[in-house]
C-alpha positions in Angstrom: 18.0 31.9 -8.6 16.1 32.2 -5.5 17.0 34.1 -2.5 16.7 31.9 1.0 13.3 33.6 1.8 11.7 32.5 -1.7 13.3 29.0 -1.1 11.9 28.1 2.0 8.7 29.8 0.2 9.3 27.3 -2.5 9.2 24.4 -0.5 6.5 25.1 1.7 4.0 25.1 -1.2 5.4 22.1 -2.4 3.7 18.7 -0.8 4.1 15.2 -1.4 1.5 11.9 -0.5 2.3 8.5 0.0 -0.9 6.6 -1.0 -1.0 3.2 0.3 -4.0 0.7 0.4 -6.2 -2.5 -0.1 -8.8 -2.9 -1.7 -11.0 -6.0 -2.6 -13.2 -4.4 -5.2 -9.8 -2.5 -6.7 -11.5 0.6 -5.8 -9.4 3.3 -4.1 -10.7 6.3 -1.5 -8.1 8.7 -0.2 -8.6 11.7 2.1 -6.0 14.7 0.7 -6.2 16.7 3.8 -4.6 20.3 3.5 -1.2 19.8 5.1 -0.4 23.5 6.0 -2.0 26.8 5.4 -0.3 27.1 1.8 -2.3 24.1 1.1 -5.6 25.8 1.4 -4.9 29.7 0.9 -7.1 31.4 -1.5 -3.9 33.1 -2.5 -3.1 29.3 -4.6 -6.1 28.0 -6.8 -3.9 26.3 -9.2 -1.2 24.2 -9.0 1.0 21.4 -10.7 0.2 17.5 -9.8 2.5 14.6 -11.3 2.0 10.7 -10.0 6.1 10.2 -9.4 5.4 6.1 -8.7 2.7 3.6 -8.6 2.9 -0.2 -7.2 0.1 -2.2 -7.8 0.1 -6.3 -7.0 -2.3 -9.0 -5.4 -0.5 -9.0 -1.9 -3.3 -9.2 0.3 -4.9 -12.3 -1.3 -4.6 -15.4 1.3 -4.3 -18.2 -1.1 -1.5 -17.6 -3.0 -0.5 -13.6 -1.8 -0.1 -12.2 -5.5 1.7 -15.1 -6.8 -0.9 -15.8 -9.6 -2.5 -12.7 -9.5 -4.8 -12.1 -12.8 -6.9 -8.9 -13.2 -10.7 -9.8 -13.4 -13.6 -7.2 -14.4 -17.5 -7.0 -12.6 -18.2 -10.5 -14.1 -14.8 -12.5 -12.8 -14.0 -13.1 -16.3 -10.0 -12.4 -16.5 -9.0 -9.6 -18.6 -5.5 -9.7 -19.9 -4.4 -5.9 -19.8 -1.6 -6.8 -22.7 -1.4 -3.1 -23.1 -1.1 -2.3 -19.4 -3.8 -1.2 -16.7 -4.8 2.7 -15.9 -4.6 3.9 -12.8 -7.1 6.0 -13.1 -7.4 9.2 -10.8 -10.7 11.6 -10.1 -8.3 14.7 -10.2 -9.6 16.5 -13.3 -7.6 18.4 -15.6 -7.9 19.5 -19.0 -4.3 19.2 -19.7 -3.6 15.6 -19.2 -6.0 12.9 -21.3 -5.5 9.6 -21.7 -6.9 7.9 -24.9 -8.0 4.3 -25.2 -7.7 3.8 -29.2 -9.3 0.2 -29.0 -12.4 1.2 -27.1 -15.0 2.8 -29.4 -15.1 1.4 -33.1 -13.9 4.1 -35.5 -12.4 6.1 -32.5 -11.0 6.5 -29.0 -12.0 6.7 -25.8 -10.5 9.7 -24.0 -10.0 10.1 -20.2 -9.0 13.4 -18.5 -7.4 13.6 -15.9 -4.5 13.1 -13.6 -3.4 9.5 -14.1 -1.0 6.8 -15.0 -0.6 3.3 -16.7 1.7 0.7 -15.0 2.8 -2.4 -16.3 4.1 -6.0 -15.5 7.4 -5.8 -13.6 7.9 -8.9 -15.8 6.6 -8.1 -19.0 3.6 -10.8 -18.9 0.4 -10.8 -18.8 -1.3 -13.2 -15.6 -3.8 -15.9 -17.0 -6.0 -18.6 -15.7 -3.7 -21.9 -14.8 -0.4 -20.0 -15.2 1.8 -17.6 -12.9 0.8 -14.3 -14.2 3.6 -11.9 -14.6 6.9 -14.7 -13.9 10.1 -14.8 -16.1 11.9 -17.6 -14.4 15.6 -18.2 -15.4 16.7 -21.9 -15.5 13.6 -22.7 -13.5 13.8 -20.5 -10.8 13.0 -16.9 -9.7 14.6 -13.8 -8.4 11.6 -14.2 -5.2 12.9 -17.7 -3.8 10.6 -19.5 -1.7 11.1 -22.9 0.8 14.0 -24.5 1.6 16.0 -27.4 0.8 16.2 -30.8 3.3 18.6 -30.5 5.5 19.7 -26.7 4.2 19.7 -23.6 6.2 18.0 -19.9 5.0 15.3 -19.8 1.9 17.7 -20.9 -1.0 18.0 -24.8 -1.9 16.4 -27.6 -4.0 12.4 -26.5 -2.9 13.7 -22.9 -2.8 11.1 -22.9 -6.2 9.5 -20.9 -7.4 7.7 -17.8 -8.4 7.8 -14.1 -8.4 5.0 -11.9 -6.9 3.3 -10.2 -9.7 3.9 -6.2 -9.8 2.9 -3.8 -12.4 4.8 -0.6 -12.0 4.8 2.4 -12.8 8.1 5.5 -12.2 8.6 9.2 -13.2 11.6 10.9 -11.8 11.3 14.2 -13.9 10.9 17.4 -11.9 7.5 18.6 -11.3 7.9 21.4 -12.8 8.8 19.6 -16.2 6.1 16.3 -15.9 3.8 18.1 -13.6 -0.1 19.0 -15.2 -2.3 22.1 -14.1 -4.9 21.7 -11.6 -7.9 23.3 -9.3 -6.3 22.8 -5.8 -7.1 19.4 -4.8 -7.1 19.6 -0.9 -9.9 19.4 1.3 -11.1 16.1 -0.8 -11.5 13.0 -1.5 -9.1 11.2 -4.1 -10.7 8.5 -5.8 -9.0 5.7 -7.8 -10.1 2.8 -10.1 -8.0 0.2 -12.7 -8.8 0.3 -16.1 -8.0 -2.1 -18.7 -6.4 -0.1 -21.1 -7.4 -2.0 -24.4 -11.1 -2.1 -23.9 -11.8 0.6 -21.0 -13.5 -2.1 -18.7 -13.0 -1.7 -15.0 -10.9 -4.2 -13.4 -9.7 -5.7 -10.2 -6.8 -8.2 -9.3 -7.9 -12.3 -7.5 -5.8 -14.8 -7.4 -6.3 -17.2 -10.2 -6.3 -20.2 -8.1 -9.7 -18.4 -6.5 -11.7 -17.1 -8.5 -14.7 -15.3 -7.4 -13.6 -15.6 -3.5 -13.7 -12.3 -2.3 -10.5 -13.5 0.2 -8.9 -13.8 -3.0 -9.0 -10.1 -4.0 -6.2 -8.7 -3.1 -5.5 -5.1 -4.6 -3.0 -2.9 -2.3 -1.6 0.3 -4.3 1.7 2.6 -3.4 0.8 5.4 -4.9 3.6 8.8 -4.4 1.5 12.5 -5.4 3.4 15.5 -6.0 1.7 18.5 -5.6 3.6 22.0 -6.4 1.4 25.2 -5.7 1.2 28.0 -8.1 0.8 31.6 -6.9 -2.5 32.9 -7.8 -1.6 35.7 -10.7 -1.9 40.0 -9.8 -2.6 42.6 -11.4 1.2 43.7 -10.6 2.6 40.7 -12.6 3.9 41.7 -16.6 
């Protein structure tokens, strides 16, 4: 048990960052500013880092706003992601690695770091000429759109049609069960990238109606960081 002194010491070494942002080349840049002095005292050089939630969709596209949103790598061929998509951190640790068995003939690919892999919301994969990532039930969708002739609010007849495509990823363990050791990561940038996680090819999301239109690419991310501190160890400790 802590005392109410070491509580309120707890907690102030103890950060969180909401991560939000677009991006048409699926490329991430975030500033991790030291928040308070615990942040960047040379009494804490190590510290515990979890992802607790990711949100990734095709929002910001203007022809279709995610809709038919289909991941696409450097060439704007599509690449299905059946196994989910990396979101893939420059935090480096040596305790968290993620291995892509599929990517190097006889072997995996490994990736260290602090990252995460989200999937479809709806358990499909987006593809040219289809509505990536939709489970409709009798037709419809749980995201109604339009409105019947004559009816009033968005359900109705023409109320058709589609969900907004959402891979997703959620950790609610306690950081100090899921969390990974780290260098302190303030006082940086925080880059982020997608990557297929079959083949290890760098992806980005466009609407498939659109292909190759850079209006089309429309990438925003939710990303929550957890970030615990971790006392720097003395020569007084057992």
């Amino acid at each position: 048990m802590r005392n109410r002194r070491e509580e309120i010491s707890y907690h102030n070494r103890k950060f969180k960052y909401h991560l939000s942002g677009h991006a048409v080349n699926g490329e991430f840049t975030f500033p991790l500013d030291p928040p308070n002095e615990t942040a960047f005292s040379d009494r804490y050089s190590q510290c515990l880092i979890k992802i607790n939630h990711a949100y990734l969709s095709n929002r910001e596209d203007t022809f279709n706003h995610g809709l038919d949103a289909v991941f696409t790598n450097a060439g704007g061929v599509i690449e299905l992601c059946g196994a989910g998509v990396l979101i893939e951190t420059d935090i480096m640790t040596n305790n968290s690695t993620f291995v892509d068995g599929n990517a190097v003939l006889g072997g995996g690919l490994a990736r260290k770091g602090i990252n995460c892999v989200v999937h479809s919301r709806e358990g499909a994969c987006g593809f040219a000429g289809n509505f990536g990532a939709i489970v409709g039930v009798g037709g419809a969708s749980s995201v109604i759109v339009g409105k019947a002739a004559g009816g009033t609010g968005l359900q109705g007849a023409n109320a058709a049609t589609h969900n907004v495509a959402m891979w997703v990823y959620k950790d609610d363990r306690p950081i100090e069960d899921a969390g990974v050791i780290c260098p302190n990561p303030f006082g940086r940038n925080v880059k982020i990238r997608m990557i297929n996680c079959i083949n290890a090819v760098q992806v980005k999301l466009e609407s498939a109606s659109a292909l190759g239109n850079p209006a089309a690419n429309g990438s925003a991310l939710n990303l929550e960081l957890e970030v615990l501190m971790l006392p720097n160890p003395t020569p007084e400790d057992p």
